[in-house]
C-alpha positions as CSV (number, residue, x, y, z in Angstrom):
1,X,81.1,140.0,26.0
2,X,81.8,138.5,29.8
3,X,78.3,137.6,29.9
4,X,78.5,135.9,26.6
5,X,81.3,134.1,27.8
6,X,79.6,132.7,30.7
7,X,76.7,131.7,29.2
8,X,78.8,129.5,26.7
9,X,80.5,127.9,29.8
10,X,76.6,126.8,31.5
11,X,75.7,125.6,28.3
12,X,79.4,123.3,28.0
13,X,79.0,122.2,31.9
14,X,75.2,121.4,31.6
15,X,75.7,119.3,28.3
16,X,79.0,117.7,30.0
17,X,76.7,116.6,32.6
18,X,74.4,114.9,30.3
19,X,77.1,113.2,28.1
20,X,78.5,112.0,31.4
21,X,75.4,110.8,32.8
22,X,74.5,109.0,29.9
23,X,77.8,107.4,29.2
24,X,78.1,106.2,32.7
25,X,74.6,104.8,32.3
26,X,76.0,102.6,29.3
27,X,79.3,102.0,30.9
28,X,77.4,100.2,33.8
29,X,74.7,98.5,32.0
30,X,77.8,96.9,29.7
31,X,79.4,95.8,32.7
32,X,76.6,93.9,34.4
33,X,76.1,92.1,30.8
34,X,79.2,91.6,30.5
35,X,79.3,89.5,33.7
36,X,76.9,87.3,31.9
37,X,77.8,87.1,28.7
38,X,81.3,85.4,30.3
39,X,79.3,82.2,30.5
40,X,76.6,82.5,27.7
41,X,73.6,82.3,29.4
42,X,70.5,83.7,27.2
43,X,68.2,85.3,29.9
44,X,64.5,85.2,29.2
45,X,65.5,83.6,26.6
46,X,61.1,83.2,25.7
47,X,60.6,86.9,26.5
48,X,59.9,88.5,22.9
49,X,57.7,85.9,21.8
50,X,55.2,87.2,24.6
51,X,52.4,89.0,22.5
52,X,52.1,92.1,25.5
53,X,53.8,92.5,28.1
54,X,54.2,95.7,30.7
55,X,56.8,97.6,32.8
56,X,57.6,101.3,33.9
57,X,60.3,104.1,32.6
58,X,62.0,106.5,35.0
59,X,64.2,109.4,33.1
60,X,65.9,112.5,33.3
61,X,64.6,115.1,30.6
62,X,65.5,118.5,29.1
63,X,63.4,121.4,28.0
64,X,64.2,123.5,25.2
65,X,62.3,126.1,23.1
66,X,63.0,126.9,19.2
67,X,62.4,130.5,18.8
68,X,62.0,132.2,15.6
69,X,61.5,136.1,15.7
70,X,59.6,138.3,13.2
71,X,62.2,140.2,10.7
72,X,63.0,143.6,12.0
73,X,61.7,142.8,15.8
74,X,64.2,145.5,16.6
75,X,63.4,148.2,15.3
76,X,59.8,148.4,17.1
77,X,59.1,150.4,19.9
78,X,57.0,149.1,22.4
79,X,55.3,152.2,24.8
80,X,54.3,152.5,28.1
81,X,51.1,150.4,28.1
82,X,52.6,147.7,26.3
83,X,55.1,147.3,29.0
84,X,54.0,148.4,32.4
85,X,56.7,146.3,34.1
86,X,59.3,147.8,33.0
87,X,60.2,151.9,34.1
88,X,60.4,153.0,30.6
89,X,58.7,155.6,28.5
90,X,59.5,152.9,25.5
91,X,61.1,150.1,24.8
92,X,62.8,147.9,22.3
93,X,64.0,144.2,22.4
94,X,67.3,143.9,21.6
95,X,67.9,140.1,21.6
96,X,65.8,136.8,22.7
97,X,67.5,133.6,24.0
98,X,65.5,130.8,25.9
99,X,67.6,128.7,29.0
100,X,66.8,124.9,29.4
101,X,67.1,123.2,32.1
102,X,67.0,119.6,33.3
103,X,63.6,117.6,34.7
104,X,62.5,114.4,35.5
105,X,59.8,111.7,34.1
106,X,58.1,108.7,34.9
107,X,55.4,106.3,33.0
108,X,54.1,103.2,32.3
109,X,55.1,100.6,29.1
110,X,52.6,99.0,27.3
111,X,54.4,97.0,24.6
112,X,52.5,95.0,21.7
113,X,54.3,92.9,20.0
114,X,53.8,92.6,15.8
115,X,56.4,90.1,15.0
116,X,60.3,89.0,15.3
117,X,61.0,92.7,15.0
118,X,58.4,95.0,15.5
119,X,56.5,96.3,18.6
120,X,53.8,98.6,18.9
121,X,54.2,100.5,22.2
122,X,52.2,103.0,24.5
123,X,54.1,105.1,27.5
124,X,51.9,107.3,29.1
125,X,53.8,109.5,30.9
126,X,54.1,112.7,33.3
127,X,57.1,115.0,32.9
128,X,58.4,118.2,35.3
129,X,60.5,120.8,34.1
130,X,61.0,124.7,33.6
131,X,62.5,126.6,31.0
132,X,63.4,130.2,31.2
133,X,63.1,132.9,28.3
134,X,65.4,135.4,28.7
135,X,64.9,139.5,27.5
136,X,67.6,142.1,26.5
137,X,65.3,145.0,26.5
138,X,66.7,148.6,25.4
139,X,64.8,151.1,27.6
140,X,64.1,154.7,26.9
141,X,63.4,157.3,30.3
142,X,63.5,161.1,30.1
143,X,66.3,161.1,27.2
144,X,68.6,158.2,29.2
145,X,68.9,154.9,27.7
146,X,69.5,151.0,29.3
147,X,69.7,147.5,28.8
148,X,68.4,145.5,30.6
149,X,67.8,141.8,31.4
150,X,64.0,140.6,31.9
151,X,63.8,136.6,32.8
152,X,60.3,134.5,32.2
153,X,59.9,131.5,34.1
154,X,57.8,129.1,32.5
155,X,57.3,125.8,34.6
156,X,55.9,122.8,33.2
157,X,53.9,119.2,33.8
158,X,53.4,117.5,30.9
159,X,50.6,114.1,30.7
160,X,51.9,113.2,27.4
161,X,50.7,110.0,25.8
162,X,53.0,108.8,23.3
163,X,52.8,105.9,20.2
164,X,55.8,104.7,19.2
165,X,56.8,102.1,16.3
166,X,60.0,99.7,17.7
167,X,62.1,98.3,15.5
168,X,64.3,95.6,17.4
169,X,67.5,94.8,15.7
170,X,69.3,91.3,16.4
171,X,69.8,89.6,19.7
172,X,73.4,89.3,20.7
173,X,73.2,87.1,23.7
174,X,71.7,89.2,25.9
175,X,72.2,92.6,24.4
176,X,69.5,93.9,21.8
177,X,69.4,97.4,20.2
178,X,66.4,99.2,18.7
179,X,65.3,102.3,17.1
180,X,61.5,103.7,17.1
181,X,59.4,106.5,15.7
182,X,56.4,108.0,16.5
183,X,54.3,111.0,17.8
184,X,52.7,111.8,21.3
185,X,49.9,114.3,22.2
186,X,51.1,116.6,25.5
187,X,48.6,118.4,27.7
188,X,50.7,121.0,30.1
189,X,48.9,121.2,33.3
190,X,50.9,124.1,34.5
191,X,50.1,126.2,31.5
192,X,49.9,129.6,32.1
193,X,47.4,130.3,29.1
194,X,45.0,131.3,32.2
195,X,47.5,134.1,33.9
196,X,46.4,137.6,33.9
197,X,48.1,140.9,34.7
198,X,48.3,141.2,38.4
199,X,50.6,144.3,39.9
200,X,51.8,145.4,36.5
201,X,53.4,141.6,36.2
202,X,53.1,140.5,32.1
203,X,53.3,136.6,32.7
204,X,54.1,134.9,29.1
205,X,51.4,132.1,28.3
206,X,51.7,129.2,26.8
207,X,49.0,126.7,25.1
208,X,48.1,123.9,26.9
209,X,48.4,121.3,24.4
210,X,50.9,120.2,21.7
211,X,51.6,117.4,19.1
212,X,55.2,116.4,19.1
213,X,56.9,114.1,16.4
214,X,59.7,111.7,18.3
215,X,62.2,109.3,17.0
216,X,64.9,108.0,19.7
217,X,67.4,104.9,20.0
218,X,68.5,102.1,23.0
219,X,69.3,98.8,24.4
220,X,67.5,96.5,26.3
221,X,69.5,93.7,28.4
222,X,68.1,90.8,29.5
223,X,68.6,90.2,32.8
224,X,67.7,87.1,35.1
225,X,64.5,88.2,36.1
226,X,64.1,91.2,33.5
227,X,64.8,93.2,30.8
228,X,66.4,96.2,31.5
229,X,66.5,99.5,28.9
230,X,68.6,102.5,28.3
231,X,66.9,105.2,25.8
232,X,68.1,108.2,24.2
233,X,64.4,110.2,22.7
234,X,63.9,113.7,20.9
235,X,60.6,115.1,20.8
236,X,60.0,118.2,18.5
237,X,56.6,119.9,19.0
238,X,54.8,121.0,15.6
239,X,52.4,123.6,16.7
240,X,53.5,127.5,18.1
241,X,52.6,127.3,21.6
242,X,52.9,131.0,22.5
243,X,49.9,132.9,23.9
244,X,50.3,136.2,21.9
245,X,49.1,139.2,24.7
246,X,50.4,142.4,22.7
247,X,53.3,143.3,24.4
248,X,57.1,143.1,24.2
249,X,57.2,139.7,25.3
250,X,55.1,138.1,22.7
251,X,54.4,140.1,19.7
252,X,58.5,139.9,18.7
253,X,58.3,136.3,18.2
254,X,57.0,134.7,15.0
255,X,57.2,131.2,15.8
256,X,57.8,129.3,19.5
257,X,57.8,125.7,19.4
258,X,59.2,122.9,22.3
259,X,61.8,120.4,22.3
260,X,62.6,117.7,24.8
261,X,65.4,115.4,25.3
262,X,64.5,112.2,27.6
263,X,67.4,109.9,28.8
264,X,65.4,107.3,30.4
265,X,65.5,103.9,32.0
266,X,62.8,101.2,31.3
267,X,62.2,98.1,33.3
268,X,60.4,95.2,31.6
């Protein structure tokens, strides 16, 4: 119950954080505009009728799992060679939660433009970050029972290549809001799929690759000598990424597939 209780209070500081973040991130890029707008000036006023043009994104992400576990997962028992980290004649897994936690990214815009309202854009990018799955195990020794906590850290850099449909709503002076949709291909270089068992250590793989099927919102202001962007993105993987290894780690889980969040910054 205490633990419970403390777990809901990270999860209502770390999403403060980000509401905070982002809403200071608006706050400020209103208040520069607004400076602007005071004596309506239309900056770059020629900008979107350029048929490419390029810039760079910096961004703060999060990395989150959706985990889906097979019916009955609790009722298995999981033996001595299944687990040899843990001091257990067997085991059981009692519950399955995953942690996320906050990384960063950075990556280049390539932006085509279609016509007065649509762009065709490319971001390559490369994102760091680390999520955490975390174990209640019930443990069986010599008649005495326990549960325990087991924690799996799975770090990540991702050279995603995303393709993305904008849809650029009306200019307001120098203010314009869009909305896009796409899908990226994501090749983790710190995949673990290639870990072995080393010191009776289970490591939990992933696949190194994934599809993921994004949608996200911003604005871009036009400054004086650029535009400036603030973007809110969700990407939701399609494919299970988990290595199954037949142990307690793995086998329990029916389907494990990755989000991301990406507040980012883009400079045009």
């Amino acid at each position: 119950m205490v633990q419970s209780i403390v777990r809901r209070k990270k999860i209502f500081v770390r999403y403060s954080i980000i509401k905070t973040f982002i809403i200071a991130a608006i706050l400020i890029a209103i208040v520069t505009d607004s400076q602007a707008q005071r004596v309506r000036v239309r900056n770059l006023n020629n900008y979107d009728l350029s048929p490419y043009h390029f810039g760079f994104i910096l961004g703060m992400n999060q990395m989150l799992f959706s985990v889906n576990t097979k019916p009955g997962f609790q009722d298995v028992s999981y033996y001595a060679l299944q687990t040899p980290d843990l001091y257990a004649d067997s085991s059981r897994l009692y519950s399955l939660e995953h942690k996320p936690s906050f990384g960063f990214t950075i990556g280049i815009v390539s932006n085509l433009r279609i016509n007065e309202n649509f762009d065709l854009r490319f971001v390559p990018s490369l994102s760091f970050g680390e999520r955490d799955l975390k174990y209640s195990i019930l443990t069986h020794f010599e008649g005495e029972q326990d549960l325990i906590s087991v924690s799996k850290k799975l770090q990540s850099t991702f050279v995603e290549f995303p393709l993305h449909l904008k849809y650029k709503g009306s200019r307001l002076n120098n203010v314009r809001p869009y909305w896009l949709i796409g899908a990226k291909y994501s090749l983790d270089l710190a995949s673990d799929s290639k870990k072995k068992e080393e010191n009776n250590t289970i490591y939990v793989a992933l696949k190194r690759s994934d599809i993921y099927a994004e949608m996200g919102a911003g604005l871009d202001f036009y400054t004086t000598f650029f535009k400036f962007g603030i973007e809110l993105k969700m990407s939701y993987g399609l494919n299970d990424i988990l290595k199954r290894e037949g142990n307690i780690y793995t086998l329990p889980v029916d389907k494990l597939n990755s989000k991301l969040f990406l507040l980012s910054f883009t400079f045009e």
